[in-house]
Steps between C-alpha positions, in 0.01 A plus 500: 500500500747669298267555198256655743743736568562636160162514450454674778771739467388575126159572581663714749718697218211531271288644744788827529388815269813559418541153325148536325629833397789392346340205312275741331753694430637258251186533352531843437867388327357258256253756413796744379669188361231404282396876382900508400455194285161628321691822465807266315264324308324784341817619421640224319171534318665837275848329479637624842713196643465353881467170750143455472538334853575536862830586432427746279289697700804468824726597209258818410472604851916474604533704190290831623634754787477322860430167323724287708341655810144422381623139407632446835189631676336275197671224665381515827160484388517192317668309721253610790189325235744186474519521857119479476496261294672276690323564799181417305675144386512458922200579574271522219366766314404829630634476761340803687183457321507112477144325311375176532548373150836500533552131598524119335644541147482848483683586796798282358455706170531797650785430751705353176412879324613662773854323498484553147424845554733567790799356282412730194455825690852407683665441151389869447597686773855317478461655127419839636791503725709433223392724220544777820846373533593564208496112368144388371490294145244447292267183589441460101839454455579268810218280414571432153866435594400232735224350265781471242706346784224191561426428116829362525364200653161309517436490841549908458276538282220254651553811795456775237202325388352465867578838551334600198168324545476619876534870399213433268323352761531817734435704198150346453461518889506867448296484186211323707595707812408851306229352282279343808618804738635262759745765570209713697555201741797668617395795573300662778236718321274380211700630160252776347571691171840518526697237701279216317599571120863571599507203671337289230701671243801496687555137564338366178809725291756347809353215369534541174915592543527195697378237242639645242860477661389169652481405164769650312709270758353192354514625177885575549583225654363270227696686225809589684487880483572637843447840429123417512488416841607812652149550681226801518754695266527257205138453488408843511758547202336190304177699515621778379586337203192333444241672210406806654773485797493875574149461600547191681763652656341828642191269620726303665672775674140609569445176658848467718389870633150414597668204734726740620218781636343256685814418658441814659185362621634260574724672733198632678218267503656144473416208795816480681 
């Protein structure tokens, strides 16, 4: 009885616009997000320093006129779309526009997402609020201090290790996401000229960023250097100092800005 009732009453919720509104909102905020890390990418490209990550880009935006305002407002968004998010582990996906392939396995994937999801656009806005406060840190920096932290012991680094391998995992999730255009599944028009190859190229560079870090953290964690499991940043700053890394680098950022433009379609076309 009780569980009917939270379903009920978050059916009920998602069903408000102002709730849908706010949800793809947070779109709209990853879109800027991402754009700020292509834009910190292509700079490190010609020497100019940066946090190639999410931190870098709330960093970027706290440090122009009205920042902390647009963080806060920032914020709001993307705790409305982990709002959604959790909604969607409740109820299933979609849940205004609801399909009937989303059941038996692949309903408990996507519920599972959705938590995952839910907990990572939290861990943002919380990051939002405080780079507008006046106290954000770099994510690079955290995450290498506690990686450094867990190679102290074995059972540590067995979690670095998990870690490591799972962020490859979602990292080839987005590969095959982008490369098979399962991504149009979660929208509500067909793609076209546009949406299609930002969306393909989008999530196969996400991708990309994501098993390269993913891997970096194994890689670290098997030769005791810390510093090389500091996330998106450190393995955007390993490529660039691969042969050629300048134009690895500006593809890259290419790549990272293509994923965030279709944010922005995101913001306007996705299921909810």
């Amino acid at each position: 009885m009780a569980e009917s009732r939270v379903h009920g009453a978050v059916e009920q919720a998602t069903s408000t616009a102002a709730f849908e509104k706010a949800a793809r909102a947070g779109y709209a905020v990853s879109g800027v997000l991402h754009l700020l890390i292509a834009y910190i990418i292509a700079m490190l490209a010609f020497g100019v320093g940066g946090n190639a990550d999410q931190s870098g880009a709330l960093a970027a935006l706290a440090s122009k006129s009205g920042g902390a305002v647009a963080l806060w407002v920032a914020a709001v968004g993307l705790f409305g779309l982990a709002l959604w998010r959790v909604a969607e582990a409740v109820v299933g996906s979609h849940p205004t526009d609801p399909t009937d392939n989303d059941e038996g396995m692949e309903k408990q994937f996507n519920r599972i997402k959705s938590i995952a999801l839910a907990i990572v656009y939290c861990a943002l806005a919380v990051s939002a609020i405080r780079f507008a406060s006046g106290g954000g840190q770099s994510s690079g920096a955290q995450n290498a201090g506690m990686s450094a932290q867990l190679m102290q012991s074995g059972w540590g680094k067995t979690v670095l290790i998990i870690v490591g391998l799972t962020v490859i995992i979602i990292g080839g999730y987005h590969v095959y996401k982008g490369a098979t255009k399962k991504f149009l599944e979660d929208l509500t028009v067909s793609g076209g000229s546009v949406i299609t190859p930002l969306g393909m190229t989008g999530y196969i560079a996400k991708g990309a960023a994501f098993t390269g870090a993913g891997i970096l953290v194994v890689v670290a964690t098997l030769t005791a250097a810390p510093a090389k499991a500091a996330g998106i940043d450190a393995a955007v700053k390993t490529l660039g100092q691969a042969p050629f890394g300048k134009i690895l680098l500006l593809i890259a950022a290419l790549g990272i800005a293509a994923y965030g433009t279709y944010c922005f379609a995101m913001a306007r076309f996705a299921r909810m």
